[in-house]
N, C-alpha and C positions, 0 to 999 in steps of 0.2 A: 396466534400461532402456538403451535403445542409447544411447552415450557423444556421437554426433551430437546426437540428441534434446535430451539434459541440456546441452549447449552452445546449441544451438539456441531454448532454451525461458530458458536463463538469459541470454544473450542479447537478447531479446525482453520479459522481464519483471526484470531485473536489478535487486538493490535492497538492502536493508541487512537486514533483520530479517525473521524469522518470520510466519507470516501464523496466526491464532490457530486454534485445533480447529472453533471455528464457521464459518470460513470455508470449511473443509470441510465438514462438514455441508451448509451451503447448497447444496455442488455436487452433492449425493448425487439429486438430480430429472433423472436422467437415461436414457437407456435405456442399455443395457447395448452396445451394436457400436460400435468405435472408427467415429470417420469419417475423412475424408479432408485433415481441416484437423489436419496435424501428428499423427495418430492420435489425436485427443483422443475424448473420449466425446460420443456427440452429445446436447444439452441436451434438452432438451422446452420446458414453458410458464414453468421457472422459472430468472431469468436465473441463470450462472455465470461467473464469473472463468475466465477462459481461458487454459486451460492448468495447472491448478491443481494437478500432482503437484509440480513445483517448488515449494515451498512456502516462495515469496521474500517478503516486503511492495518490491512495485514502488516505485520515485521515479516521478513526476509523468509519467502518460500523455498528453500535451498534442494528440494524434490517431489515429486508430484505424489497424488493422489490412488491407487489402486483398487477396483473392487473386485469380489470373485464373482464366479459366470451366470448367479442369477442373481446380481445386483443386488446382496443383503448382506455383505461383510465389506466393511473398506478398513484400510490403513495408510496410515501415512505418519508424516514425520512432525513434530515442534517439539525441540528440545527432547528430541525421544520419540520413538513409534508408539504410536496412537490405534485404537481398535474404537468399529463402534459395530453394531449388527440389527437389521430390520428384524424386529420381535411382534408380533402383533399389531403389526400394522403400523408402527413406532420405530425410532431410531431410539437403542441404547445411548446412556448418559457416555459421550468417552473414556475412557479408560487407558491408561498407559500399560502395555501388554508387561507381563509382569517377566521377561526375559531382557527387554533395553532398560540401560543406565543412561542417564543424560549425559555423564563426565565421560562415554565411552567413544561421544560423536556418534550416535547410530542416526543411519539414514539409509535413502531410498530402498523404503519396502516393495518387495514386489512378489506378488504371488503367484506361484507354478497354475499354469492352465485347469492342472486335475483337483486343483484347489487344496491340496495334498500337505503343501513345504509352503512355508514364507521364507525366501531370499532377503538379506539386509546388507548394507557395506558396516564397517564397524573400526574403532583404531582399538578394543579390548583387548588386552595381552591374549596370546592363543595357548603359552605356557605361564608360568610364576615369574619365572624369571625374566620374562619378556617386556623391554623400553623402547622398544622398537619407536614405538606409537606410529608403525603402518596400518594404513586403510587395507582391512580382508573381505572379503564375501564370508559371511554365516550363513545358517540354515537352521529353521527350527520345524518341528513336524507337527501340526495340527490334529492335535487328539480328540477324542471324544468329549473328554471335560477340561479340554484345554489347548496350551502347548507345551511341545517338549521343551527338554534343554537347547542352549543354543549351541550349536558347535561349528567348527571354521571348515572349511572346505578343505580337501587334503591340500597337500603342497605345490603338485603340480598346475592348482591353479593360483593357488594363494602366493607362490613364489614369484611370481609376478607381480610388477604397480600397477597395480586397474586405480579408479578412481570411478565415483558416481556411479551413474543409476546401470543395476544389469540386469541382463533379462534371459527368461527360459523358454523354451519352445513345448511341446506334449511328448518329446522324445528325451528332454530333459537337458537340453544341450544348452551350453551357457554363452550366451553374447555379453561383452563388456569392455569397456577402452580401457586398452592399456598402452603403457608409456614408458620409456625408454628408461628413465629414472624415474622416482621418486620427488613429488613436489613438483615436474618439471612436464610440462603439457604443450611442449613446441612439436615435440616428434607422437601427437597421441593418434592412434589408429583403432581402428576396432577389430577386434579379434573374436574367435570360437572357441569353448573346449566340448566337442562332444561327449556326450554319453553314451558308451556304448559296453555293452557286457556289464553293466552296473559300475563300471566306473568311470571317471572324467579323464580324457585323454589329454595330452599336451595341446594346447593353444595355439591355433594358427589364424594367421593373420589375414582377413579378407580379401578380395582382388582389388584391382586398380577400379572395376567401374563402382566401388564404397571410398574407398580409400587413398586418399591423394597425397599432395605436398602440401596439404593445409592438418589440418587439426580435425577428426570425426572423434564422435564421443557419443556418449547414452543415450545407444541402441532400444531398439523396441522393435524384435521378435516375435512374429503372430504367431498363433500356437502350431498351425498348420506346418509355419515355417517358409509359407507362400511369400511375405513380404517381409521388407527392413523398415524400418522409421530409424533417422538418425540425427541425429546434430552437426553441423559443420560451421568453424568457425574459419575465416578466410585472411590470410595478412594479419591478424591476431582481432578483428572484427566480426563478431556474433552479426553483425546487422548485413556485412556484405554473403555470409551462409546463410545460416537457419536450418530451418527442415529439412530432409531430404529423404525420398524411398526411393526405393529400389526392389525390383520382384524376380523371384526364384522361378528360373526360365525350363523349361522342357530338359535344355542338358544339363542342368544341374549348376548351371553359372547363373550370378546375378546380374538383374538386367543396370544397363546406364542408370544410373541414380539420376532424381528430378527433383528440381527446387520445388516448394510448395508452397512459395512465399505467395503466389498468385492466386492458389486454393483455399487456403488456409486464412490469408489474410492478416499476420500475425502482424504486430509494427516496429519490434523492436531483433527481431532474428528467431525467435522460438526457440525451446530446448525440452529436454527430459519429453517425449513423446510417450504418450500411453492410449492405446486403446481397447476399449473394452470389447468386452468377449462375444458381444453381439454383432459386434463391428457398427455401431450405431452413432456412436461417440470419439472424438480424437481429444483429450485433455492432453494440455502443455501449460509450460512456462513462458509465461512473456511479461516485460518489465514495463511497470506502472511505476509512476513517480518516484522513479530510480530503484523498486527494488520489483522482487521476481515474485509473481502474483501466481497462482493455478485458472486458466484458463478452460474451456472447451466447447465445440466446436462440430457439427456434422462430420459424418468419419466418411461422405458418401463421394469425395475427391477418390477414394482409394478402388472404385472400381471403375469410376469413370476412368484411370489413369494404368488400371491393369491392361498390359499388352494383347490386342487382339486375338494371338494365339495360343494365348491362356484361355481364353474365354470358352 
């Protein structure tokens, strides 16, 4: 295996111990042609641990994986957001993007559809004199020979407790859980702030067929804006939730959300839902020997479950 790869992959899923022979096996549902996400082999209907010739036991995946729309930039999180980019036919060594601080908590990167902005959550002071140590959305802009500085989102969104992973649409509009208090995740729903006239509007709060008397949380917004992917946790149990979508119906309302624990196949409830820009792929979270692994998974559940008169 190329010596990038094996740095790049250990990297990426860095950890102490062995991962046991069954864990292999389970990855063996796959078709046979590498793909484009780091040469891996591409899954079908039954999820895999990603990336699984390194054959690490990961420490605690606490948000998922991201790439942009022709599969040659990813980021993601360990102790800090991570970059790696296909170069000739090669995965770059990793690199710690040089705008995250590990002491700042940064996590769940995710990148705007036009591959434009990278989205982060972050506790960094937003001014000098800030101990707040609240979770905000940053943003930084992807330049020519780099990126920008980081900067926090204005007030009207940031004046709110989101928490974990958020996500943006091609109009720029922001999906993200937020929560009643601070620290406290009994009353979390999922919320919007549109982008409209080039700025972020006030945040409002999804309907009933996203949004219950349980717990929804980190959303994944298709670019189109056609569909939701969400989390739901149910009586305070991830296992009796998991996944759930929901699709943006002709009037403008979102349709019943649908478990996808049947599609999906996940074992422990799923979480932080991502899919790629091909729509090819659905990477998630799900727990392996007690802690949260990056999984993924055929993303082809999502048209067989689009409402006929969408079609």
């Amino acid at each position: 295996m190329n010596i990038k790869l094996i740095i790049l992959l250990f990297c990426l899923i860095s950890g102490e111990s062995i991962f046991s022979q069954e864990v292999i096996n389970e990855t063996s549902n796959s078709s046979t042609q590498p793909s484009s996400y780091f040469g891996q082999i591409s899954p079908e209907t039954t999820p895999k641990i990603f990336a699984p010739e390194i054959i690490l036991k990961s420490k605690q995946a606490h948000s998922n994986i991201v790439f942009s729309k022709a599969g040659i930039n990813a980021y993601w999180c360990h102790n800090g957001i991570w970059y790696s980019e296909l170069k000739n036919g090669e995965w770059t060594t990793p690199l710690m993007v040089p705008f995250s601080k590990m002491e700042f908590n940064d996590d769940a990167p995710f990148l705007s559809p036009d591959g434009k902005q990278l989205f982060f959550t972050s506790k960094r002071p937003i001014y000098d004199a800030d101990t707040s140590n609240k979770e905000n959305i940053w943003v930084v802009d992807l330049e020519t020979n780099g990126w920008s500085e980081a900067r926090p989102l204005p007030p009207v969104v940031n004046d709110v407790f989101q928490h974990w992973q958020v996500s943006v649409d091609l109009k720029g509009s922001l999906y993200f859980k937020h929560r009643a208090k601070q620290y406290v995740d009994s009353s979390s729903d999922i919320y919007c702030s549109k982008f409209e006239n080039g700025e972020y509007q006030k945040p409002k709060k999804l309907g009933g067929t996203i949004n219950s008397e349980d717990q929804e949380s980190n959303p994944f917004i298709s670019p189109d804006g056609d569909f939701l992917l969400f989390t739901r946790i149910r009586d305070g149990n991830l296992l009796d939730g998991g996944l759930f979508i929901s699709f943006k119906l002709k009037n403008n309302t979102w349709s019943e959300s649908i478990s996808l624990q049947r599609y999906v196949n996940y074992k422990s409830g799923g979480n932080c839902p991502i899919v790629t820009q091909d729509r090819k792929y659905l990477f998630f979270l799900d727990i392996y020997e007690g802690k949260w692994q990056r999984y993924w998974v055929s993303a082809s559940f999502i048209e067989m479950l689009r409402p006929k008169e969408l079609n």
